[in-house]
N, C-alpha and C positions, 0 to 999 in steps of 0.2 A: 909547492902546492899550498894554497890556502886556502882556510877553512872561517865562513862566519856563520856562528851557530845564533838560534833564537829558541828561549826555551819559553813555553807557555803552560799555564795553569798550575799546578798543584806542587807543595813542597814533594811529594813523591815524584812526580813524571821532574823535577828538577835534580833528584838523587841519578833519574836515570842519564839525564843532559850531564851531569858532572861525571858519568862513567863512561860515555860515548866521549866526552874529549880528552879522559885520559887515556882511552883508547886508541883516539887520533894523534893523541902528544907521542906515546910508545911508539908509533909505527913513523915520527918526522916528521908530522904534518904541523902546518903551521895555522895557527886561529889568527885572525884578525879582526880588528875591532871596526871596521870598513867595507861593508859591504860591498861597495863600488871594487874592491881591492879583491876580491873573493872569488875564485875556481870555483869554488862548492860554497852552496848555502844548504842547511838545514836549520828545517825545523820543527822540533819537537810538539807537538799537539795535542789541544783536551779537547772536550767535546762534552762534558761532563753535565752544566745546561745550555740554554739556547745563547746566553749571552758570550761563553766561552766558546762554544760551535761558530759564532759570528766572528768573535777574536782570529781564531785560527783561521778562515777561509781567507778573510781577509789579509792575514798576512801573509796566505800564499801566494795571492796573485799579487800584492806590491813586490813579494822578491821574484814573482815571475818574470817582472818587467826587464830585470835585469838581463832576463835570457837573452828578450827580444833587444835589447836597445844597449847590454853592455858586453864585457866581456865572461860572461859568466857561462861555464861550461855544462853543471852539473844543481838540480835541488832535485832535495832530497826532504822526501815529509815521513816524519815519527811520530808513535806517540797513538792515542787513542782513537784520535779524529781517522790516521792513519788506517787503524784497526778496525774501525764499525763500517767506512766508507769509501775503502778501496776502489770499486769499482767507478763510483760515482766520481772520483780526486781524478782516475785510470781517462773516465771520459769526458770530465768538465774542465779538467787542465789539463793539458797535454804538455805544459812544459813542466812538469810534474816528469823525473826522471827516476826516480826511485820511493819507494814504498818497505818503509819497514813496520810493524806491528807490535804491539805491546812488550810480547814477549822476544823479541828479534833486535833489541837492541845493540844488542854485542856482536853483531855483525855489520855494525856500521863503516869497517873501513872498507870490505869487500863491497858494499854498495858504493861508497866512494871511487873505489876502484873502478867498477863495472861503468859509472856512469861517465867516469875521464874516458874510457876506452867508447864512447859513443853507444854502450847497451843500454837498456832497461833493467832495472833489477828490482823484484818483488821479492816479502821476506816475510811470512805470516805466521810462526811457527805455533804450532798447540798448545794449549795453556798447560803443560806439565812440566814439571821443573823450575828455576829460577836461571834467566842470565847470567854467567861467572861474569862479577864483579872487578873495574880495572884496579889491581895495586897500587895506579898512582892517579888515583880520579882528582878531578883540577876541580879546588870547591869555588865555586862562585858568590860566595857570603862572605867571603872577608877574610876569611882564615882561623877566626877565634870560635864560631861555631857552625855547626855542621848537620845536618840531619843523619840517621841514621833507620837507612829502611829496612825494618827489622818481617815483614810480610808481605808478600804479592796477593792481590786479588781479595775476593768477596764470596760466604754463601749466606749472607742475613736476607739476600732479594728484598729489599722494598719494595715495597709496587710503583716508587718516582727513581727510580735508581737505576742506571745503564750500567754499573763498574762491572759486575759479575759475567756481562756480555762483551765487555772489550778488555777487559781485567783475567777474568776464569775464576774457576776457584780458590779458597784460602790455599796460601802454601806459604808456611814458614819457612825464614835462612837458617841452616844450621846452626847452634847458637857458637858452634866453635868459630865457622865464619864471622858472625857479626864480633866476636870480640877480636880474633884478630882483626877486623876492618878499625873497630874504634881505638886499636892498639895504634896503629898505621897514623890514624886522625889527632890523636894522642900527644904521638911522636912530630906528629907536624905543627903544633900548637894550635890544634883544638881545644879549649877549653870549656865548653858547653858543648852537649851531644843533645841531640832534638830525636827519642824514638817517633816516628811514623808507620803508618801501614794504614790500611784503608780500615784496618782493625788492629786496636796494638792488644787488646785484651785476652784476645783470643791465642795470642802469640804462642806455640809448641801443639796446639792439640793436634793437628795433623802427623804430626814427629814422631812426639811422645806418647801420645796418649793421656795429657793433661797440661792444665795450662801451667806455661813454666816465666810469667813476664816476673815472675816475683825472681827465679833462681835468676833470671837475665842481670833484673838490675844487681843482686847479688855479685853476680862476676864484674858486670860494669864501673863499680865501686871500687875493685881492689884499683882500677888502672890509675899509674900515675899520672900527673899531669890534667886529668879531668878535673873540673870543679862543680857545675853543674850536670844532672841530669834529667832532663825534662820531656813529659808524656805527652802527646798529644794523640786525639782519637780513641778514647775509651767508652764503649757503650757503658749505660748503664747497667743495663741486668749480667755482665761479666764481672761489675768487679765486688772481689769478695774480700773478704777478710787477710786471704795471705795477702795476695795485691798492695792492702792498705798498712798493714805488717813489715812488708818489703818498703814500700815509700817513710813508714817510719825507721826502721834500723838502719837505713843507709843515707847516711849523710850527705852525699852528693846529692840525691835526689829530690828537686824541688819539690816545694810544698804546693804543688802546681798540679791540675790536671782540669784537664777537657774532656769534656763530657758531651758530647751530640742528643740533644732527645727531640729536637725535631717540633713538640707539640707538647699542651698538657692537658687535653679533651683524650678523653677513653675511646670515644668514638673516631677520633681522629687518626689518633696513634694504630687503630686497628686496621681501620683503611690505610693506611702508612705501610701496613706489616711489620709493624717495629714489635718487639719483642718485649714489652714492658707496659704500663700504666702509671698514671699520675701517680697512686699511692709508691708504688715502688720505687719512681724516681725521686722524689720528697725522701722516704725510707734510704736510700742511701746518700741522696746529700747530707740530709741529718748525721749519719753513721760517721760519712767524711770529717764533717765541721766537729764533731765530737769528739772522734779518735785524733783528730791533726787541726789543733784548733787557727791555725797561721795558713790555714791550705787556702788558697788561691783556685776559683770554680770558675770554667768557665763553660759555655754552650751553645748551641744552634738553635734558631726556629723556622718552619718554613712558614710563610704564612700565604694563606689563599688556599689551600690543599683543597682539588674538587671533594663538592659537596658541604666544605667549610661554611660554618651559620654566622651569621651576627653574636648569635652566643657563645658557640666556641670560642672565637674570636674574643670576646669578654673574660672566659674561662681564662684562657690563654693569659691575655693581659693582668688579671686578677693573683697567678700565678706568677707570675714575673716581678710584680709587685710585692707581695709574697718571700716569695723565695729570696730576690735580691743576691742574683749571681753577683761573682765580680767580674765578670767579662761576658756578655753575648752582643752577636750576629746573628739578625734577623733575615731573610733574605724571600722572595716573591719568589710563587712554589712555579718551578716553568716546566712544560708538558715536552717530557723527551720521547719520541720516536722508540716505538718497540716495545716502550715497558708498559703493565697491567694499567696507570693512574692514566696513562691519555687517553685511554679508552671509556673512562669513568664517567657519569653522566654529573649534571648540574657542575662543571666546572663553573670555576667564579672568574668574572672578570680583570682584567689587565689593571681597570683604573681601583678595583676594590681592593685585588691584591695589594696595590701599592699603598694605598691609604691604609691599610691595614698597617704594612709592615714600619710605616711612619709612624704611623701610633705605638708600637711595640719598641722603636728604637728612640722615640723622646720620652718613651717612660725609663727604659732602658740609661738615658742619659739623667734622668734624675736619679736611678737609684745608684748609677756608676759615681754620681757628681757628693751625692752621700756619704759611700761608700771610701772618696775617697778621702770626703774631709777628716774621718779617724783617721787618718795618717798619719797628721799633722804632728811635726816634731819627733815622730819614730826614725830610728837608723836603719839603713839598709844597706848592703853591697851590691853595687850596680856595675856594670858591665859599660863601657865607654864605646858607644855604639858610632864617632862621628862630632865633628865642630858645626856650629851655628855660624853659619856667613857671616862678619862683621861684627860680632860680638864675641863676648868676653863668656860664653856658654859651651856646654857640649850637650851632645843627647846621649843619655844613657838609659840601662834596663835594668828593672830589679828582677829577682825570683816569679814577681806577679807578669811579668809582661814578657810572654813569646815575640819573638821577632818578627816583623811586617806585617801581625794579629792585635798585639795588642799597642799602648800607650808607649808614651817614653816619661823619662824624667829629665828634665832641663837643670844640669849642673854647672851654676853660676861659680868660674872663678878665672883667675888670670894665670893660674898656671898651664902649662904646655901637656897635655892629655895626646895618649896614643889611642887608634881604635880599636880594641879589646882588652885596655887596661882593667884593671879593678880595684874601685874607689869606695870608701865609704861616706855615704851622705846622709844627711839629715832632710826630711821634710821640710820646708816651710813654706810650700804653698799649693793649692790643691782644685784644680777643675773637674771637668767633665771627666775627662781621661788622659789628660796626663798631671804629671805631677812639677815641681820647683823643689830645687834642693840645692843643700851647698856640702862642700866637701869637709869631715869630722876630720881632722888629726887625729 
């Protein structure tokens, strides 16, 4: 039997693609990198905006094709898209042979199963609980780092936001789970762990009764073999004092975090339903850059949000200017099916969005191209991410740059580099967003 999987959208629905094949690896099935070659195709699916919604449909009727015109016994759709649009997948594709749901992932060999055997199989299950996790998830990044999904699900409700209707609720991993998971990761030569969750700040209060992401990294730290530990996904108005206390006493833990605020118009952010204000997002960046003066910021904006003015839009810019993240993505706010904002009146236009979010992201590139000339000539440990075709280069990552989010650093030399080595380099040359360096002795 073989299996050719396709994962779409988000480093989280990817944690869940690397659990479904080491679930299909346990039970003998064989993946192949050839779809032509393939029993079974899945694929896992977002739905997250309209551009991601577009992604997915369409790669399920290219693999549908294969029903009709090759050997292909069985597909199989996961994943979000799955989850909000069953019905519609149930009657708009009929070569569409099984349906699993956000939370039904862990029963992807018995769909597998059911569909060789010429049934249907549907798998929708309630948003309570979490998925048990495979012992031997197959990581598809390389092997030197890993995500680590430390929460299922959403209760912040945006009013542009679907996660909570095809996600559920917040529900933390036990945190004994997640360390034996990053133990497993560890021992396999992980050496960068990436926390994710659609909220990492919030991490234990459902559990515990308090948020516990500080005691997490705490445990994270003693494991051997990790070097890095990197957050991504932290609302603003979660993170406090311990949070920042924990990112300083533990070594491992990049001087790194991501921060989402969406907007820096008060009026904007409340139409948003976001839990914060300009002042208070400013008030803990300040806090960050004070208490961890080396931390690495990075953030989201939407831009177009209905009702969005020419002056918001200025506000916004004025702010960004301002502030001078080291890392944001700007992205055109798109109207999802279901939730409170597409119902919203004075939505703004397709062409204004865009022209907006251009403006946001070439001011964005000068304050990035600023930001990174202080670089110049500072040392850093970088992660050997890959060689440059035909030259005498590799691409590597510092502490500042998440993987396939942010920048790389171009490590000029002629020695033979492996990809998750770790080198020390020097600055000496500095763009928009990435950087030139050479390797320190």
């Amino acid at each position: 039997m073989k299996i050719f999987f396709i994962s779409l959208g988000c480093d989280k629905n990817l944690v869940d693609s690397e659990n479904m094949l080491g679930i299909l690896r346990d039970k003998g099935v064989t993946v192949t990198s050839q779809e032509q070659e393939a029993d079974v195709i899945i694929v896992n699916t977002c739905c997250f905006i309209g551009d991601a919604k577009e992604e997915s449909i369409n790669t399920i009727l290219e693999m549908a094709e294969y029903k009709k015109n090759g050997n292909l016994k069985g597909l199989i759709v996961a994943g979000c898209l799955a989850q909000r649009y069953c019905e519609e997948i149930k009657e708009e594709i009929p070569e569409v042979d099984a349906i699993l749901g956000t939370n039904s992932w862990d029963d992807i060999y018995q769909a597998v199963c059911q569909v060789l055997e010429g049934k249907r199989y549907e798998n929708r299950k309630p948003f309570t609980g979490i998925p048990k996790f495979s012992e031997n998830r197959i990581l598809t990044t390389g092997g030197h780092y890993a995500h680590l999904k430390i929460a299922e699900g959403c209760d912040k409700h945006c009013t542009y936001c679907i996660i909570p209707k095809i996600r559920g609720e917040y529900r933390s991993v036990p945190m004994e789970e997640l360390i034996a998971q990053a133990k497993k990761l560890a021992e396999s030569g992980v050496k960068e762990l990436i926390l994710v969750a659609q909220e990492t700040t919030l991490y234990g209060m459902d559990l515990y009764g308090e948020k516990k992401l500080g005691k997490l990294l705490d445990e994270l730290n003693k494991i051997p073999g990790l070097y890095w530990i990197r957050i991504l996904y932290c609302y603003p108005e979660e993170i406090d004092d311990e949070l920042i206390e924990a990112v300083i006493r533990n070594e491992k833990v990049c001087h790194y975090l991501d921060m989402p605020i969406q907007h820096a118009s008060d009026g904007i952010l409340k139409r948003m339903g976001r839990r914060t204000c300009k002042k208070d997002i400013v008030a803990v960046a300040e806090k960050l850059r004070e208490r961890i003066p080396d931390i690495c910021l990075r953030t989201t904006l939407i831009c177009g949000f209905p009702g969005e003015t020419q002056k918001d839009h200025e506000e916004l810019m004025a702010f960004v200017n301002e502030m001078e993240f080291d890392r944001l993505g700007a992205f055109a706010y798109s109207p999802e099916e279901g939730t409170p904002a597409e119902t919203f009146k004075d939505q703004v236009s397709d062409e204004v969005k865009r022209t907006w979010q251009e403006e946001v992201m070439e001011l964005q590139q000068e304050v990035s191209y600023d930001k990174n000339q202080e670089l110049l000539g500072r040392e850093f440990v970088a992660f050997v991410e890959g060689k440059v075709a035909d030259e005498n280069a590799y691409m590597g990552r510092t502490y500042r740059d998440a993987p396939s989010i942010d920048g790389y650093v171009f490590i000029q030399t002629k020695e033979t580099l492996m990809t998750g080595d770790l080198v020390k380099v020097k600055i000496t040359g500095a763009y928009e967003y990435d950087l030139i360096g050479e390797i320190v002795k």
